[in-house]
Backbone bond lengths (Angstrom), bond angles and torsions (degrees), N, CA, C in turn:
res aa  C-N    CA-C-N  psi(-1)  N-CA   C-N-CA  omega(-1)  CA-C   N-CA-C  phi
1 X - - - 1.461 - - 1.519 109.38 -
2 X 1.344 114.51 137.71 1.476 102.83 -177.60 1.803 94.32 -86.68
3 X 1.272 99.08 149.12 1.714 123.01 168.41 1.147 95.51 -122.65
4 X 1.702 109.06 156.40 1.650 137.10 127.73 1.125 140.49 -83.52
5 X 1.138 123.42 118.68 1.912 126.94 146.68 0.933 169.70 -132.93
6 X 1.268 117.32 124.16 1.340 141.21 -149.33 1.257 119.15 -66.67
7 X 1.278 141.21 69.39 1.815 117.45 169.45 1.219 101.18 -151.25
8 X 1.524 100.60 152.90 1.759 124.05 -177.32 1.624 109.92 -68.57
9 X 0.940 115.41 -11.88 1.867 126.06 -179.91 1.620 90.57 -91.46
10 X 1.276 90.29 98.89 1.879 108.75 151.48 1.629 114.84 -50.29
11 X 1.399 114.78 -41.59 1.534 116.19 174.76 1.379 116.97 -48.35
12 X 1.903 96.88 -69.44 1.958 115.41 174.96 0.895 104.74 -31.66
13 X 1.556 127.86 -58.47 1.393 147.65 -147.79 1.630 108.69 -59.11
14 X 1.601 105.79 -71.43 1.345 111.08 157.56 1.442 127.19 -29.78
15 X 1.557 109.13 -58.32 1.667 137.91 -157.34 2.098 83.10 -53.07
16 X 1.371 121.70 -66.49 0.935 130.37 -124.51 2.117 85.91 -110.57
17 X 0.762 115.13 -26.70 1.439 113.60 155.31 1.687 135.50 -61.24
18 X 1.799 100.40 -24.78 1.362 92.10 177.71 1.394 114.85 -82.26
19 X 1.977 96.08 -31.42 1.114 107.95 -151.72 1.880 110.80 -85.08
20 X 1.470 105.51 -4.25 1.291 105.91 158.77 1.151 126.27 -99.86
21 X 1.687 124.55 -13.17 1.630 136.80 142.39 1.491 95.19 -12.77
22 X 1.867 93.39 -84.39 1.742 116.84 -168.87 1.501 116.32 -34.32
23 X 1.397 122.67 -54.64 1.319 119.43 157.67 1.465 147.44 -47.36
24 X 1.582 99.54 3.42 1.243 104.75 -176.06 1.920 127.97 101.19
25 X 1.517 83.43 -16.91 1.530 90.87 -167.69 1.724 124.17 -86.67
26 X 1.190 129.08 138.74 1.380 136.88 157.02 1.891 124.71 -22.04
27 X 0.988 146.01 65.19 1.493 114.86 -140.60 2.156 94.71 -114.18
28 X 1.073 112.31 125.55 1.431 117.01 141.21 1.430 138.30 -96.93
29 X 1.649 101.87 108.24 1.477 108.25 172.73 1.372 154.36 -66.59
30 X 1.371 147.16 102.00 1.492 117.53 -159.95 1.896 80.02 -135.39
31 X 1.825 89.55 165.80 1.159 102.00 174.53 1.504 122.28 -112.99
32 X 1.610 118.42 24.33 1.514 121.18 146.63 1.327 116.33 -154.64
33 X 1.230 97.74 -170.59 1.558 105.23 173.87 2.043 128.86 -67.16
34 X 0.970 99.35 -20.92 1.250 124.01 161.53 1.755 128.05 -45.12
35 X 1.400 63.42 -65.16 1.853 94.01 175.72 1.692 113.10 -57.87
36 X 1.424 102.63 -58.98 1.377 121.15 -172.20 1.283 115.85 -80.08
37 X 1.842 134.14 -5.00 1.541 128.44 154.06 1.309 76.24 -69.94
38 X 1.634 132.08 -83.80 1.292 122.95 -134.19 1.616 125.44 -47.66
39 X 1.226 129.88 -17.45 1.068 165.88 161.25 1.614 124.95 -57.23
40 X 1.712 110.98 -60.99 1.263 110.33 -175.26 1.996 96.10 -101.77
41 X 1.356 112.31 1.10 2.036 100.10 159.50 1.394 72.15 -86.40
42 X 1.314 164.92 159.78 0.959 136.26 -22.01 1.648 143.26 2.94
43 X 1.586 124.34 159.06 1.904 100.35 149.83 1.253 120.34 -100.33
44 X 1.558 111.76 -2.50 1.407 118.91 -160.21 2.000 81.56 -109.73
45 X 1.109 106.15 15.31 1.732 88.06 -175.79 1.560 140.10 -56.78
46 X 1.194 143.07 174.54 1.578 123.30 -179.22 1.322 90.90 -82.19
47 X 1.256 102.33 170.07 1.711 138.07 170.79 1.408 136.06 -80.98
48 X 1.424 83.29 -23.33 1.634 112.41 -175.23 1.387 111.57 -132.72
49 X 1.492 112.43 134.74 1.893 92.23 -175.23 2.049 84.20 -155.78
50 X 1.252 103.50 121.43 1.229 135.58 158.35 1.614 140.94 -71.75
51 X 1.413 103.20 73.72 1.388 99.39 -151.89 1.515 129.82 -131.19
52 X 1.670 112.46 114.38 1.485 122.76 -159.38 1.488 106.04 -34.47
53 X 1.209 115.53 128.60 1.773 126.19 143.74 1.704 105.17 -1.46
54 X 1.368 88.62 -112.48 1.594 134.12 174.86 1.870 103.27 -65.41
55 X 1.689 96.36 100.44 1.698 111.23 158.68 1.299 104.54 -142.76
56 X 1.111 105.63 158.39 1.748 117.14 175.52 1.273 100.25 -76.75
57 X 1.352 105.67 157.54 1.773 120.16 -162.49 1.321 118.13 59.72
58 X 1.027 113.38 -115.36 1.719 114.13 158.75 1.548 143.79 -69.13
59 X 1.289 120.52 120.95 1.668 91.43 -154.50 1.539 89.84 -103.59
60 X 1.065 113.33 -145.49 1.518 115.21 -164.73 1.441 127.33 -95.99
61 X 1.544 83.38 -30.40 2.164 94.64 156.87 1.632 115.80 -65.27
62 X 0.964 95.98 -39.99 1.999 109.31 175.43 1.512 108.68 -57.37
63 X 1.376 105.60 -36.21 1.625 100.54 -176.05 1.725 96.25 -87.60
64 X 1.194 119.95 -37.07 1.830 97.72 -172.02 1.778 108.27 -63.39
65 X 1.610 115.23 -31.40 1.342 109.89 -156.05 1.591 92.63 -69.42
66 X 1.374 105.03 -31.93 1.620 92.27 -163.85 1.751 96.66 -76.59
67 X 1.100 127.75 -37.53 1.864 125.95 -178.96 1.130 87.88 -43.19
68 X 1.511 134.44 -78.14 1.544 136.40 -128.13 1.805 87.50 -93.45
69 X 0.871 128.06 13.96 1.822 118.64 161.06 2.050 101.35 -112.03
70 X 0.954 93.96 0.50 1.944 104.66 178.67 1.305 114.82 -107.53
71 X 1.434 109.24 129.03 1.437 133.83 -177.11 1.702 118.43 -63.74
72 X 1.476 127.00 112.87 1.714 113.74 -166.74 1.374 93.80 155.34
73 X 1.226 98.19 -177.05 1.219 117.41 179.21 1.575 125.18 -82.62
74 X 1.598 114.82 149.55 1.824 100.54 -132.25 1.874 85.10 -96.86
75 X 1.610 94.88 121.48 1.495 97.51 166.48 1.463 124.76 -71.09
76 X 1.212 126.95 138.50 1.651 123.87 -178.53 1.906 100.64 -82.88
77 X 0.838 117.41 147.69 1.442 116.64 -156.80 1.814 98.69 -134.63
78 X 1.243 120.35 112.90 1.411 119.66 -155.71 1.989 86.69 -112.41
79 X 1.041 139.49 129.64 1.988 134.03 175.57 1.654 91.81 -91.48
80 X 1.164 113.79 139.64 1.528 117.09 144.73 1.211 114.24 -114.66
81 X 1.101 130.43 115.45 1.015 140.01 164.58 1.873 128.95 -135.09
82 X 1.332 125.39 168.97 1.039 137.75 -169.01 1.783 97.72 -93.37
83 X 1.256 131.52 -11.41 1.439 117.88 -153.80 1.908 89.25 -112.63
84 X 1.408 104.47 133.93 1.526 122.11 177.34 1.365 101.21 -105.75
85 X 1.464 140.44 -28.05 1.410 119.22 -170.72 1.506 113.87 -31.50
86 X 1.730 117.89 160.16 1.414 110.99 154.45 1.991 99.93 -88.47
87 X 0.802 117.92 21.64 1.934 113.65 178.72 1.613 94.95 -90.08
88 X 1.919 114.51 -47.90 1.330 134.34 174.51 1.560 118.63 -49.72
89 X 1.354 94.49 -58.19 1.893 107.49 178.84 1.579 104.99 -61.61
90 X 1.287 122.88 -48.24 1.480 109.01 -168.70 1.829 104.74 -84.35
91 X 1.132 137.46 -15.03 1.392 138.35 -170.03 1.988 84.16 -88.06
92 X 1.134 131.44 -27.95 1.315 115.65 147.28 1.014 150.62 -69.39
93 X 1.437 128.78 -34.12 1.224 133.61 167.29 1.707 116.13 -77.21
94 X 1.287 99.05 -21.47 1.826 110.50 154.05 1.409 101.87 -52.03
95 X 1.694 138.24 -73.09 1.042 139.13 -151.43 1.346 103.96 -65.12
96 X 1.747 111.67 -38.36 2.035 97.54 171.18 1.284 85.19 135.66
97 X 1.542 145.02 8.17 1.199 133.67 157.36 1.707 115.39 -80.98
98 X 1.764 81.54 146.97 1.742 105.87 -174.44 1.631 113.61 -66.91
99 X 1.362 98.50 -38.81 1.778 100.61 -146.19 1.558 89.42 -162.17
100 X 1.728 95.08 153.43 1.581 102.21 164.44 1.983 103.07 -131.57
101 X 1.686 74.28 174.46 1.642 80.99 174.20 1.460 84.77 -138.41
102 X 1.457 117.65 160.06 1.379 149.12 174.98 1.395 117.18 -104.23
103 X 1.256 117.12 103.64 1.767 120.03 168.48 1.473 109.18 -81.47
104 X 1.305 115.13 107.12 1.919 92.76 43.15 1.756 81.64 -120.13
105 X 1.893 88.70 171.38 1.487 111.08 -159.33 1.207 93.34 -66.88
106 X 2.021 104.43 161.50 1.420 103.76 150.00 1.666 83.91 -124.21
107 X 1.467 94.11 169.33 1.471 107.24 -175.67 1.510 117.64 -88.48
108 X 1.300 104.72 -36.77 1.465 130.78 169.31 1.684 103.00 -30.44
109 X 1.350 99.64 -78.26 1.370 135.81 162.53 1.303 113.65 0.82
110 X 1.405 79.02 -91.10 1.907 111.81 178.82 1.355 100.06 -40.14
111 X 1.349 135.28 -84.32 1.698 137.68 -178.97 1.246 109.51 -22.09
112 X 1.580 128.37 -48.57 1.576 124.25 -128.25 1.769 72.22 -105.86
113 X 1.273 127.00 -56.76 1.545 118.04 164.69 1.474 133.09 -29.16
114 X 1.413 90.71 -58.91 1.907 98.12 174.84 1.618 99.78 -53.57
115 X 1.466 123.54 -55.22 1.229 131.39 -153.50 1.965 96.73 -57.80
116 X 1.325 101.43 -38.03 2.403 102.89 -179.41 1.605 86.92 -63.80
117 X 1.333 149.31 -54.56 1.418 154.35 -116.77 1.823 75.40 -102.27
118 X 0.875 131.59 -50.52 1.443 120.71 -157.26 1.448 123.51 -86.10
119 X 1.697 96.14 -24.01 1.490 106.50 166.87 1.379 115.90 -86.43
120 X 1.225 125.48 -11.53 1.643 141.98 171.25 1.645 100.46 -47.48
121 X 1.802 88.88 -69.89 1.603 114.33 175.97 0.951 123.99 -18.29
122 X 1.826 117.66 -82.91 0.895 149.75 157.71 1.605 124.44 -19.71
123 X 1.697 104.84 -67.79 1.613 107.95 163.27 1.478 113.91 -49.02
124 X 1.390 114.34 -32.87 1.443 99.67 -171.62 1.674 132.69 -103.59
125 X 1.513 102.16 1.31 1.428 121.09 163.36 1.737 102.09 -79.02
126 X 1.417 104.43 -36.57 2.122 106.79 173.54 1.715 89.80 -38.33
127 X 1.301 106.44 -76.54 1.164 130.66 -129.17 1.953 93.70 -69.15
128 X 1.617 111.30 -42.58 1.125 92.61 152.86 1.427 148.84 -55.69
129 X 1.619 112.97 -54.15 1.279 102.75 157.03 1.592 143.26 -48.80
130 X 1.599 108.76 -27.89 1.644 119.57 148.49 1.711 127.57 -16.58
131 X 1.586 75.92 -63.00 1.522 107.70 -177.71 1.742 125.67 -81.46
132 X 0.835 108.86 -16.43 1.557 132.69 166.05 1.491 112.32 -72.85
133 X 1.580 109.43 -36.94 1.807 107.83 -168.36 1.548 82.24 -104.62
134 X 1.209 126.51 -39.59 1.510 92.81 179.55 1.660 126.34 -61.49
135 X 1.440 94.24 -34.13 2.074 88.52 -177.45 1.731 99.90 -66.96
136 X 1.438 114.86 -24.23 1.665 99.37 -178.87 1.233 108.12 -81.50
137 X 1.384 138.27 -41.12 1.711 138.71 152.14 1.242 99.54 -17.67
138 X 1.282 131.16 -75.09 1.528 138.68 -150.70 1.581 93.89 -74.96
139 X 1.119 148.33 -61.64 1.376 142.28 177.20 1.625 140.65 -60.61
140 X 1.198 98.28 -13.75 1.395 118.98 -157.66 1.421 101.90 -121.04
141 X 1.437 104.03 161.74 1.756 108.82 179.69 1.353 116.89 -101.64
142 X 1.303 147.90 75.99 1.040 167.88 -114.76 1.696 102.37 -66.97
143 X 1.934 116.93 -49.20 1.463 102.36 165.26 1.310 118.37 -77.28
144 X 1.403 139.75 -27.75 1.321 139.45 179.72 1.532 124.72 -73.01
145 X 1.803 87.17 -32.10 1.900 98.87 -172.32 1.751 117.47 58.73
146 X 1.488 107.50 25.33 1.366 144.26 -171.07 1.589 91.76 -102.19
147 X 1.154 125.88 133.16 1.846 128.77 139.56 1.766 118.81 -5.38
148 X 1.171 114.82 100.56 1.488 96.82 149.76 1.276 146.30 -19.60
149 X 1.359 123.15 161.64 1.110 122.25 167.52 2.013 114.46 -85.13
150 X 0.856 111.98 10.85 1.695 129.93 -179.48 1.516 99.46 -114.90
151 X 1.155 104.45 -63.62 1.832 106.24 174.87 1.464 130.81 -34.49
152 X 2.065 96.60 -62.72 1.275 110.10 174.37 1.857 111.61 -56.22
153 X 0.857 88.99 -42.74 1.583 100.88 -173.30 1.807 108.61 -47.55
154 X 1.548 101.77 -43.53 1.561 106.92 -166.34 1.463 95.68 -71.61
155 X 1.535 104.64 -41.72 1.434 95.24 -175.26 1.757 133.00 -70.45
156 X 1.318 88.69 3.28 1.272 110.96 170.66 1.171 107.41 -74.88
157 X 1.424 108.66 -64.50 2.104 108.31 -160.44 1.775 89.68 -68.90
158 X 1.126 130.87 -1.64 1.523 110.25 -155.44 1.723 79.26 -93.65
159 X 1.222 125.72 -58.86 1.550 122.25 -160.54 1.337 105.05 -61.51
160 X 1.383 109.29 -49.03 2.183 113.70 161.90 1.420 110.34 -21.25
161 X 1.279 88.29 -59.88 1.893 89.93 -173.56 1.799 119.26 -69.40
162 X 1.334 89.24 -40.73 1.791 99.36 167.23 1.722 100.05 -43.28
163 X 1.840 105.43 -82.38 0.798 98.11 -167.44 1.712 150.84 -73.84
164 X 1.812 106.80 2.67 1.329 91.24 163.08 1.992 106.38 -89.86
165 X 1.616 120.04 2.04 1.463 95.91 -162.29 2.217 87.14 -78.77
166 X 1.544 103.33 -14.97 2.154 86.56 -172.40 1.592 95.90 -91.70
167 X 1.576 119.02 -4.49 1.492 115.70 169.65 1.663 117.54 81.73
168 X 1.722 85.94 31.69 2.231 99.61 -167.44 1.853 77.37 -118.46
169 X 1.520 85.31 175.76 1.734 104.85 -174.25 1.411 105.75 -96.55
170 X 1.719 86.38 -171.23 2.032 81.96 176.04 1.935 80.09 -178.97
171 X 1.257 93.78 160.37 1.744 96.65 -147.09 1.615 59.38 -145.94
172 X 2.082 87.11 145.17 1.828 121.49 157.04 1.170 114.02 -128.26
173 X 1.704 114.38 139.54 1.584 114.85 -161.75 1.775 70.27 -122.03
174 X 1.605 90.81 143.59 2.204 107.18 173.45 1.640 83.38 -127.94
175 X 1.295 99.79 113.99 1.580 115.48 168.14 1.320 112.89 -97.99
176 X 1.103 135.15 -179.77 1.747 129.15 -156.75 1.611 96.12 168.89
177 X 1.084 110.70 99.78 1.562 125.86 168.61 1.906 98.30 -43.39
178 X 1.461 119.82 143.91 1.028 117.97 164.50 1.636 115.45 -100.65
179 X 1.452 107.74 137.77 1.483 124.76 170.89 1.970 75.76 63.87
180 X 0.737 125.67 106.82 1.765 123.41 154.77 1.626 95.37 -115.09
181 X 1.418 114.28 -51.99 1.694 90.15 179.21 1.282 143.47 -55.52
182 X 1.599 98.31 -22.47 1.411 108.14 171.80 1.639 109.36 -67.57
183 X 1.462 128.72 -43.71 1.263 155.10 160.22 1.866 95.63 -10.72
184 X 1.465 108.94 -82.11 1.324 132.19 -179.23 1.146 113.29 -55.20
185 X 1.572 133.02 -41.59 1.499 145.84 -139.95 1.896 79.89 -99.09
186 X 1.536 117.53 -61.63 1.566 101.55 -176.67 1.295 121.88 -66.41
187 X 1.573 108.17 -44.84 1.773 123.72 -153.87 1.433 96.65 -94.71
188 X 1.248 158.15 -22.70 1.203 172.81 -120.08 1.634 107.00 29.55
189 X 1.809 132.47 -170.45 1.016 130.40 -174.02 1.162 106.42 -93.53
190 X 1.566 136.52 26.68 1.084 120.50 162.37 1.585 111.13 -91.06
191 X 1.082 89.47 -19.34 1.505 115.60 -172.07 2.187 108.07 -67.14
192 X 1.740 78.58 -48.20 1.844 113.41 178.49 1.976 92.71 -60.48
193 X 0.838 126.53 -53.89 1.165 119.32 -160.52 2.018 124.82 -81.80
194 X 1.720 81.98 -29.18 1.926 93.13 164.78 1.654 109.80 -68.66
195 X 1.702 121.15 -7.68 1.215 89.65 -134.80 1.736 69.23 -114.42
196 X 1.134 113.08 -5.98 1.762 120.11 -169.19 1.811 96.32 -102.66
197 X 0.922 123.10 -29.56 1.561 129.69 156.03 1.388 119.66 -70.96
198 X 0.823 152.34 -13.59 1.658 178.36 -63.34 1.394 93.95 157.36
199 X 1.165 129.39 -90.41 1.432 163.31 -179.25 1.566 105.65 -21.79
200 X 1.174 89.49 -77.07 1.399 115.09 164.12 1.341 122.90 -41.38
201 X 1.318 135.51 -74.70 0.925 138.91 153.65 2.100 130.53 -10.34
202 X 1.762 82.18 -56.11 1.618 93.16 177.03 1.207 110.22 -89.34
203 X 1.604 127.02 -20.82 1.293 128.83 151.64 1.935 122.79 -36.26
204 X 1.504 87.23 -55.29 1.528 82.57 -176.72 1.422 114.34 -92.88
205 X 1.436 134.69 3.21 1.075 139.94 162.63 1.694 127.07 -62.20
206 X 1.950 97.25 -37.09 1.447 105.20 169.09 1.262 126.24 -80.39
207 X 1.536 112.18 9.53 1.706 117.87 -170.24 1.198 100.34 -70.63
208 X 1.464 111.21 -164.69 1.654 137.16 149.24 1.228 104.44 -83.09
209 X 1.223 98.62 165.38 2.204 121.42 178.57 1.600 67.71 -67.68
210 X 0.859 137.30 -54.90 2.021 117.80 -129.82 1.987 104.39 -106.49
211 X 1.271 99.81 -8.59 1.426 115.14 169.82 1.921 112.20 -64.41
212 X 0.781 108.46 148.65 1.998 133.59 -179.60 1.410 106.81 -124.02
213 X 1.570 105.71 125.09 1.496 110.95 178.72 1.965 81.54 -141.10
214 X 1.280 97.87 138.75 1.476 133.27 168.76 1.661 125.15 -122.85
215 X 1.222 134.71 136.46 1.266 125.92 150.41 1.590 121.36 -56.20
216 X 1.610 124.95 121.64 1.138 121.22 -168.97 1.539 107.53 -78.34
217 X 1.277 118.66 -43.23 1.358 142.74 -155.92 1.610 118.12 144.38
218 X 1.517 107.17 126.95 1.603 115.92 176.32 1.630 105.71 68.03
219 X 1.206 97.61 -122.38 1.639 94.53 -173.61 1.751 109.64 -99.15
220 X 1.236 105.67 -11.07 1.817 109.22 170.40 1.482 110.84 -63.53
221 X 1.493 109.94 157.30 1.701 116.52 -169.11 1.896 82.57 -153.03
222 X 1.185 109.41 130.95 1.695 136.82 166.00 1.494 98.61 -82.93
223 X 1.431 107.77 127.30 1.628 117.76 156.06 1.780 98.24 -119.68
224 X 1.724 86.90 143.59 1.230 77.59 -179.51 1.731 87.03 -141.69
225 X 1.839 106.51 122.90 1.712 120.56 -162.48 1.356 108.31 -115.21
226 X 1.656 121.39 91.20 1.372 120.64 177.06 1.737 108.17 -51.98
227 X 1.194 101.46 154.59 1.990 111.12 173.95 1.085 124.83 40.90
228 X 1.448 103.36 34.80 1.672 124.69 154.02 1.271 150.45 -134.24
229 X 1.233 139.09 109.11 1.117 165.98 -108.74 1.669 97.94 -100.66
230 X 1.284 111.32 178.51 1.819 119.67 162.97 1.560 120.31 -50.96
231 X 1.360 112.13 -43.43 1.387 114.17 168.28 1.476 136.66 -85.47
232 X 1.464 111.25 3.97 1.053 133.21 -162.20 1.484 106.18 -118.73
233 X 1.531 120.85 -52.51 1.189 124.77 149.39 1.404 120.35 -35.22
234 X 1.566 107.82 -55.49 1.573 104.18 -171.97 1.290 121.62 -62.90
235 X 1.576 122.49 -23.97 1.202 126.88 -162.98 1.763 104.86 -84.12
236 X 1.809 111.41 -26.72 1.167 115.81 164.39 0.906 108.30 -65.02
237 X 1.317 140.16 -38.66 1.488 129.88 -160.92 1.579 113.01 -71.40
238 X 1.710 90.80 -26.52 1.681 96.62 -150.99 1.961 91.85 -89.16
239 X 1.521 108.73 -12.89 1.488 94.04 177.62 1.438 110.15 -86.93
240 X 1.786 126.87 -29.62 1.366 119.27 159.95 1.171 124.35 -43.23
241 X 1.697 131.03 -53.41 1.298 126.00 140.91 1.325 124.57 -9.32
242 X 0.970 129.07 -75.69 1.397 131.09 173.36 1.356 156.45 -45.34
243 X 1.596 85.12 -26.44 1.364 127.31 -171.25 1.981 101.38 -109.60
244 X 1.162 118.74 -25.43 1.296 124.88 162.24 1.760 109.18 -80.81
245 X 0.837 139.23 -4.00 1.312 137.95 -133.00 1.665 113.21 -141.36
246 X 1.738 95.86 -32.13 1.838 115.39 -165.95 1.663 88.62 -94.39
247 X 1.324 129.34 -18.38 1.688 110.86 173.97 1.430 106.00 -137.09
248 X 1.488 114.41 129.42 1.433 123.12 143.62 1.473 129.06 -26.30
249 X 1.445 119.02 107.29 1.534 130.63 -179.68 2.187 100.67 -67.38
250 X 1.147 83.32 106.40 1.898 92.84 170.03 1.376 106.28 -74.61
251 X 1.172 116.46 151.29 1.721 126.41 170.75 1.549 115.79 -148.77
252 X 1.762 101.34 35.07 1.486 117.67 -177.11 1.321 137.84 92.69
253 X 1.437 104.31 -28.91 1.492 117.88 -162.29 1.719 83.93 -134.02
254 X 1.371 116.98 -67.86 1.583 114.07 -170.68 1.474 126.87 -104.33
255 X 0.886 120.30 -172.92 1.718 129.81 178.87 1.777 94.68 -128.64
256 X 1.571 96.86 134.21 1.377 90.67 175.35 2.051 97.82 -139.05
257 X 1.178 92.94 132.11 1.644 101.34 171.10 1.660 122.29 -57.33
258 X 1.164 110.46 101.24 1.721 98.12 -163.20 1.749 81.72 -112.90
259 X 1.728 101.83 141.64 1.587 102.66 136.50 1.815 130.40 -130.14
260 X 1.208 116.13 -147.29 1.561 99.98 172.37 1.579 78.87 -163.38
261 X 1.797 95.43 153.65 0.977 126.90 163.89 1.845 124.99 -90.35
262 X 1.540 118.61 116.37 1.493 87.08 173.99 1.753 120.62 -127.59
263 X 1.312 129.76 -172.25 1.145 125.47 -157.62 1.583 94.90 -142.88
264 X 1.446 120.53 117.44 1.092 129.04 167.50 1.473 135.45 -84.52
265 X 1.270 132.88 111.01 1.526 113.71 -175.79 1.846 105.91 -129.26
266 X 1.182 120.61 137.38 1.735 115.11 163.73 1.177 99.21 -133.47
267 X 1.503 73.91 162.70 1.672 99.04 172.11 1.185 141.54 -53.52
268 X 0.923 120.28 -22.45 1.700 151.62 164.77 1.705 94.25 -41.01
269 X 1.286 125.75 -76.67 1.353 151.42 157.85 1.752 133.23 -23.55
270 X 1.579 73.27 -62.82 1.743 110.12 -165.26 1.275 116.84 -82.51
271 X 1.601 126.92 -35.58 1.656 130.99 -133.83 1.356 110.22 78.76
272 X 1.478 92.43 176.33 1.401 139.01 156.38 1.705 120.90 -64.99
273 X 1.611 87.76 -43.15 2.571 87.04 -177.24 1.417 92.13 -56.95
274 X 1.278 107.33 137.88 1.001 115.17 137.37 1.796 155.31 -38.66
275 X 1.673 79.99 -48.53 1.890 102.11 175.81 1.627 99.42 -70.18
276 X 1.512 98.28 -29.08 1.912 93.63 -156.08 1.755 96.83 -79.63
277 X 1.124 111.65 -26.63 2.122 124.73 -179.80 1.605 95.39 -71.61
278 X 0.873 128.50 -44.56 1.352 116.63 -161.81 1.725 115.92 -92.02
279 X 1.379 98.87 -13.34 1.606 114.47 170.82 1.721 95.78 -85.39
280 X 1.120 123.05 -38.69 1.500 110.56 -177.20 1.348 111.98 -78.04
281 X 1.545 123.19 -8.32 1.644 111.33 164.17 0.973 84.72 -113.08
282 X 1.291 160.97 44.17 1.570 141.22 92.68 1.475 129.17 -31.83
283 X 1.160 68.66 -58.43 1.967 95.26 177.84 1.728 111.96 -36.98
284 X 1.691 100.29 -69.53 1.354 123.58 170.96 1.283 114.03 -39.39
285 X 1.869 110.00 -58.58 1.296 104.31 -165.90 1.904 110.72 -53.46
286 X 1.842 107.96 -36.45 1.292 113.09 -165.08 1.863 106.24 -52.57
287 X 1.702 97.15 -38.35 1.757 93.96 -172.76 1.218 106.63 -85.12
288 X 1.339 144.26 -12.53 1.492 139.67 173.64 1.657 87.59 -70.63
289 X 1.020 134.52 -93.77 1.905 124.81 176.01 1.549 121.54 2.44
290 X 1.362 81.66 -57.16 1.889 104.60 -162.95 1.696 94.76 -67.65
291 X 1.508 128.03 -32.70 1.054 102.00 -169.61 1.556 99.14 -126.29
292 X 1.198 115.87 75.95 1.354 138.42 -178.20 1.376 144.73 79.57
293 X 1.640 113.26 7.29 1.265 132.75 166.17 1.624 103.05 64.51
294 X 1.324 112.40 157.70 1.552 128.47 170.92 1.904 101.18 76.28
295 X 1.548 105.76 48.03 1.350 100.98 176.38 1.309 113.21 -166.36
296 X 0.943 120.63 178.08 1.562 124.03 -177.93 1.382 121.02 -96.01
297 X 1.427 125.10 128.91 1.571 135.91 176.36 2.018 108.60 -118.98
298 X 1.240 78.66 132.56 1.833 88.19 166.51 1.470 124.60 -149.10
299 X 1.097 101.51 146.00 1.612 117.52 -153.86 1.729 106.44 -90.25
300 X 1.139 123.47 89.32 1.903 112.12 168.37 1.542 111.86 -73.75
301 X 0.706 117.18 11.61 1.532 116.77 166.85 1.076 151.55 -92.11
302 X 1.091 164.82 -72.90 1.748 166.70 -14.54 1.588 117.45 -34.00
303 X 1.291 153.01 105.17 1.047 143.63 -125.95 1.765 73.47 -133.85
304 X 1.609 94.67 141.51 1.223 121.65 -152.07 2.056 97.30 -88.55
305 X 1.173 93.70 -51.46 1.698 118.78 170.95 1.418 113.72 -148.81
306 X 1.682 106.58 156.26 1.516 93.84 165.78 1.462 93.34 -115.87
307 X 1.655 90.69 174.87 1.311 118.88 -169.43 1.665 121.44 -78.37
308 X 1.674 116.05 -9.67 1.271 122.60 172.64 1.476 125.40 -85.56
């Protein structure tokens, strides 16, 4: 594990550098407090940071208060110091330190200490990564690994709102796998699920950097295209088309001809609601279907209801 340490004693400094060398460990040295914020705000910073009481400039309480008021990943904070009071010990663990050590060192010590500091670590990178797959669980579409249908959606009203407060557009493409039941009904859904992962995939490959694609539900997928208009939308739509359309989806054994239908609506047209934009490339998607599927429909209107 890489550590830091901090102290104005060139001796300590040495003393406590070899001897965490010897252990195996990573070690960065500095000789104050100064040194050692600048060091552990890092992103690549240590994990562990060892750091004298008493330094000129900043001493070592100065460096935890400012860590534990800073945003990152939580440093374990070990005091060395010479002072045993309990008045001493608690005006530290006030400041946000873990642990002390007593000079002069024991080595014993030092190990069986590092060893609480590392399982701290450890539990709490778990606990981050925990927390990392749950917010992507909750956002994400679990076979596509695409945006939700809650996600896409937010990210919808969020650019809506962006974009009427700078007074630019923003265009929604409603894609719709063609014939998917037939898809499932011959090939079964294992078949249904390569071919909606597939899809997907080349779906969001033909976007913009600044474009949002979500799974809507079933075989539908939400695009959602900041600072683009009816013609601008369509031309996205019409290269996803294309790009769904120019290769056969494999599922191991076969090649199957997939296309999608999509439905264009902006704001320009549509509004600002959300519900009311996404019913008007509803709309679209229904007449791109209606008049022969595997193509693009867009709505200049405000569409009163749709037909699904």
């Amino acid at each position: 594990m890489q550590m830091l340490i901090a102290d104005d004693d060139p001796v300590t400094r040495r003393m406590l550098e070899a001897t965490l060398h010897g252990m195996g460990h990573q070690v960065c040295a500095v000789e104050d407090g100064a040194a050692a914020l600048e060091r552990l705000g890092r992103s690549d910073s240590p994990r562990i940071a060892i750091l004298d009481w008493m330094m000129p400039g900043l001493d070592g309480l100065s460096v935890c208060r400012s860590l534990r008021q800073s945003v990152g990943p939580y440093t374990y904070v070990i005091l060395l110091t010479a002072r045993e009071t309990r008045r001493d010990m608690v005006e530290a663990l006030d400041a946000g330190a873990d642990d002390f050590l007593t000079k002069p060192l024991d080595v014993l010590e030092l190990r069986a200490r590092l060893r609480s500091g590392e399982r701290i670590i450890a539990l709490q990178e778990d606990l981050l990564r925990t927390q990392a797959e749950l917010e992507h669980q909750a956002s994400h579409d679990r076979l596509t690994g695409l945006w939700n249908r809650g996600r896409v959606l937010d990210q919808l009203t969020r650019e809506l709102s962006r974009t009427r407060r700078e007074k630019a557009c923003l265009a929604v493409v409603l894609a719709d796998i063609d014939h998917f039941k037939r898809i499932n009904d011959t090939w079964g859904h294992a078949t249904g699920d390569a071919v909606l992962c597939d899809l997907g995939r080349r779906m969001q490959m033909a976007l913009r950097v600044s474009d949002a694609i979500g799974r809507y539900g079933g075989e539908e997928f939400l695009m959602v295209l900041p600072r683009a208009d009816i013609v601008g939308g369509s031309e996205v739509a019409e290269r996803v088309r294309q790009a769904v359309e120019a290769t056969p989806v494999s599922d191991g054994g076969h090649e199957h001809r997939v296309t999608v239908s999509l439905g264009v609506a902006s704001s320009t047209t549509s509004g600002f609601d959300p519900a009311v934009l996404v019913r008007a490339a509803d709309l679209a998607l229904y007449r791109a279907k209606a008049d022969g599927r595997n193509r693009v429909g867009a709505v200049e209107a405000p569409p009163v209801s749709s037909p699904w």
